[in-house]
C-alpha positions in Angstrom: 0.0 0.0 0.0 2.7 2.4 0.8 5.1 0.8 -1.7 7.0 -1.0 1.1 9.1 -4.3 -0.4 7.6 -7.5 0.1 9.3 -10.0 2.6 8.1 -13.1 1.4 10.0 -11.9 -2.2 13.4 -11.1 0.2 13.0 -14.4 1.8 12.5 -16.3 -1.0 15.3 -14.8 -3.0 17.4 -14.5 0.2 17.0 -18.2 0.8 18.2 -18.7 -2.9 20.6 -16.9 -3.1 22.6 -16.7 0.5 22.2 -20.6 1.4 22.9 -21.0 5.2 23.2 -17.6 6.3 20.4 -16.3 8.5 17.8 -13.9 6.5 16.5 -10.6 8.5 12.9 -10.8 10.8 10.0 -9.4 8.8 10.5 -7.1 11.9 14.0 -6.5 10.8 13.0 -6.1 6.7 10.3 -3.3 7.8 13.0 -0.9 9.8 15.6 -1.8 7.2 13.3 -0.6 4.3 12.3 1.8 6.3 15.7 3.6 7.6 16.6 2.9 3.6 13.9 4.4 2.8 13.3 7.8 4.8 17.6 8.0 6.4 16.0 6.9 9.9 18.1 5.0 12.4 21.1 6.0 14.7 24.0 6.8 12.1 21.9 9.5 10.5 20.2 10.8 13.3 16.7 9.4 13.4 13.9 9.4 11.2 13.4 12.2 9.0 10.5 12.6 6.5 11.8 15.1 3.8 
């Protein structure tokens, strides 16, 4: 809806292509896409919008 990736197309590729290496949470996807997406998380500062 908000054009947020879809885990179950990371996992699956993940799981494809990085064979015995752990993938992220879907908790863990949602704040990486989300700190990718908007420069959140503690090395830039926090969340910003714009």
């Amino acid at each position: 809806m908000i054009g947020q990736p879809d885990y179950d197309a990371y996992l699956a590729h993940w799981t494809l292509n990085h064979p015995g290496v752990a993938a992220m949470t879907r908790t863990e996807f949602f704040r990486n896409r989300e700190d990718r997406r908007f420069g959140g998380g503690i090395a830039t500062g926090g969340f910003r919008c714009c």
